[in-house]
KOLTOR-225284 format. One record per residue (C-alpha): residue in three letters; z, y negated, x negated. Coordinates in pm, whole numbers, plus 50000, padded with zeros to 5 digits. Layout:
REM KOLTOR-225284
ALAZYX/...
This chain:
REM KOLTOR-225284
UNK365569249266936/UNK361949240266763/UNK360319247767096/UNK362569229067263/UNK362519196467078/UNK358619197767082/UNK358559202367470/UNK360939172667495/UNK358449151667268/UNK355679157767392/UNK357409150667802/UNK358319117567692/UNK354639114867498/UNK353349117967790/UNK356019095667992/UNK354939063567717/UNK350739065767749/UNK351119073268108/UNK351849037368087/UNK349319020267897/UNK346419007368033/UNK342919004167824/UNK340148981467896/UNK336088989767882/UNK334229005167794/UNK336919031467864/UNK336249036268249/UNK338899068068306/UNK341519083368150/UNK342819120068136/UNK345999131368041/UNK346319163167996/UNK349809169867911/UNK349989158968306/UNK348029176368474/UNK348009209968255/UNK351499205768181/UNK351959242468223/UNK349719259567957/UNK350499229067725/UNK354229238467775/UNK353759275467701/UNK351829268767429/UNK354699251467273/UNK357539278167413/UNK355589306567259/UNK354189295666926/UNK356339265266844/UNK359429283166759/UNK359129285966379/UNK359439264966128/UNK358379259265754/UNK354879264965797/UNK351269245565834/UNK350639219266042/UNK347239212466144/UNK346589176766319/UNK343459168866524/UNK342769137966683/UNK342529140567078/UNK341229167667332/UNK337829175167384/UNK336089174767633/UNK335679213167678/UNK339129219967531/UNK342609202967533/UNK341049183167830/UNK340559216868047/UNK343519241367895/UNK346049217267794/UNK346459230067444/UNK345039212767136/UNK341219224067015/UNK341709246767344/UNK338489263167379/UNK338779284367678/UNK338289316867584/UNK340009312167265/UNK343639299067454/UNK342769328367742/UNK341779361567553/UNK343219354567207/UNK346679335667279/UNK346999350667595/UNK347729320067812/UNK346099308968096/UNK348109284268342/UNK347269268868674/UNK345239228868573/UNK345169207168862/UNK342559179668900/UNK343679140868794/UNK344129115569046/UNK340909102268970/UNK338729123468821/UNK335009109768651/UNK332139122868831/UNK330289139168576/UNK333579150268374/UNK335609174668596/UNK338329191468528/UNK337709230768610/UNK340789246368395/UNK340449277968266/UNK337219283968500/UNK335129261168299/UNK332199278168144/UNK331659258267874/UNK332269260067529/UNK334509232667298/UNK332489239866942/UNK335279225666749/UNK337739245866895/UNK335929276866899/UNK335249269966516/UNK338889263766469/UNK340269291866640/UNK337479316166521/UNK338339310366191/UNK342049313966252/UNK341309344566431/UNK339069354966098/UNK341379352265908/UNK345079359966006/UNK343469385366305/UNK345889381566602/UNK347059351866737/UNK350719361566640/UNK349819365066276/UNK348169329466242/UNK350779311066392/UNK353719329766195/UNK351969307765938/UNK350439276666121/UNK350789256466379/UNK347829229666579/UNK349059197566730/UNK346959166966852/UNK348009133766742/UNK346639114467095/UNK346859133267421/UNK344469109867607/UNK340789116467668/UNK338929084967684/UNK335899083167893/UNK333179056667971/UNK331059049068275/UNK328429074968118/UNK330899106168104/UNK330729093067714/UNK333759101467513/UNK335529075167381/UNK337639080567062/UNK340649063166989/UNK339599051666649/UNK337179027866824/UNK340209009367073/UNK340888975367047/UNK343418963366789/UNK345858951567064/UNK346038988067260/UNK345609010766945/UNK348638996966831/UNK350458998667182/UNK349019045267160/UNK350069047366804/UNK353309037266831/UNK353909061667109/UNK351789089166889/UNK353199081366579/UNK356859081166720/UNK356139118966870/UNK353979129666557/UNK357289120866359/UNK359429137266626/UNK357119167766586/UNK357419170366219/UNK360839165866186/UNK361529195966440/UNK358609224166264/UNK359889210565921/UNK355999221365780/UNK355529228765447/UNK352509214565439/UNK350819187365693/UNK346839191465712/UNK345139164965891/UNK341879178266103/UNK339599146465933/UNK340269113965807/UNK341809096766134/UNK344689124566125/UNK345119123065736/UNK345889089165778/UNK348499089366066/UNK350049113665851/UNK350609093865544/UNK351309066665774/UNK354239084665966/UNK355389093765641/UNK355319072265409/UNK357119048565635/UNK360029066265828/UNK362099044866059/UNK365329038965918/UNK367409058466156/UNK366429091066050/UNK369029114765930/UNK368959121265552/UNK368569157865629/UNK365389145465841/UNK364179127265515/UNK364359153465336/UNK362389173365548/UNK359609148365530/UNK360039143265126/UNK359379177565092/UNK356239181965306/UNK353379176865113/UNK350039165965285/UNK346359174365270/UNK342849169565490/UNK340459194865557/UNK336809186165718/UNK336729180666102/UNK334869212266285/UNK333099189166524/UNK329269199066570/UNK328329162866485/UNK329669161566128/UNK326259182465949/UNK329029193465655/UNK330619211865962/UNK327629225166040/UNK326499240665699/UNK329829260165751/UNK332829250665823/UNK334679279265754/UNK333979286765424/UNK334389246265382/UNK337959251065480/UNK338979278665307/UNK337879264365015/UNK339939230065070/UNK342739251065146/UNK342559278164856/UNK342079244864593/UNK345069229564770/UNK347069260364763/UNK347519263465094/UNK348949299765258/UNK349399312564870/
């Protein structure tokens, strides 16, 4: 029933930002729980079952990730040879020219996600053992792009349509929580930490008390983002997060 409540979220995720419509410098727009619906949806059927463990939040896909495989920090060979899926992508309506969309065929390499999932795979060993334990999930689903191929970040949005994505994100970031029940909630950076706290400090008021409780009893850390242009990240990230996590008391 986890998996299935997470698949329904993240449908009508993508249903709401299909919908919104974001001004420049953002030129194009990629959804990829569209247009690799398929590996984002066995993602979820396969490792989103459990519940009671760690949730780990990024912000949005890369562009050599969760914009090419569909699942969050989805470095290709990572989702392919250690998870085991690999799904059909089709291309966007309108694709940018220097941004394509090539799937699981794409050659190149998404750092963060291939420091993420390394270390995962460092330290629990198969893919099975780390997400007995943890769980990944994105906060945004959109890739923004400008005229230059540029990413775009959604920190950096307009007041007017930030609000307009994080209500939609925040409404399935609740609806996520709610469903995997985590023990803990570890934002990926300072833009995730603070949808976190945001989501839960302030539940809507028709939650279920046995849905409060759930979020009472999570408790909520950061740990540093794995993206090459943070120079903490790269003066090693992995030992950076297993330290934040061993102080926290995270996995003991």
């Amino acid at each position: 029933m986890t998996a299935s409540a997470l698949i329904a979220a993240a449908r009508q995720l993508s249903s709401e930002v299909s919908q919104l419509r974001f001004s420049p410098p953002v030129t194009h727009v990629y959804n990829p729980l569209d247009y690799a619906w398929a590996a984002h949806e066995t993602y979820l059927r396969r490792f989103g079952a459990a519940t009671g463990r760690v949730v780990f939040l990024g912000m949005n896909p890369g562009p050599y990730g969760m914009m090419q495989t569909g699942v969050p920090f989805g470095e290709v060979a990572a989702v392919r040879d250690w998870m085991g899926i690999e799904a059909p992508v089709v291309r966007p309506a309108t694709e940018h020219p220097r941004r394509a969309i090539q799937g699981f065929a794409c050659t190149r390499s998404e750092v963060s996600g291939r420091r993420l999932w390394g270390w995962a795979q460092a330290r629990f060993g198969s893919a099975d053992a780390f997400f007995e334990r943890g769980f990944v999930l994105n906060y945004c689903p959109l890739v923004f792009l400008e005229a230059s191929g540029r990413n775009f970040t959604p920190d950096k949005l307009p007041a007017a349509e930030a609000a307009a994505l994080r209500r939609a994100c925040d409404a399935h970031l609740l609806r996520a929580l709610v469903a995997l029940a985590p023990v803990w909630a570890i934002g990926i950076g300072g833009f995730a930490l603070k949808r976190l706290q945001a989501v839960c400090q302030t539940p809507p008021d028709d939650l279920s008390t046995p849905e409060r409780s759930r979020l009472s009893a999570m408790r909520i850390g950061q740990i540093l983002h794995p993206s090459p242009a943070s120079p903490a990240a790269n003066r090693g990230w992995p030992q950076a997060v297993d330290s934040t996590l061993s102080q926290l008391g995270v996995f003991e």
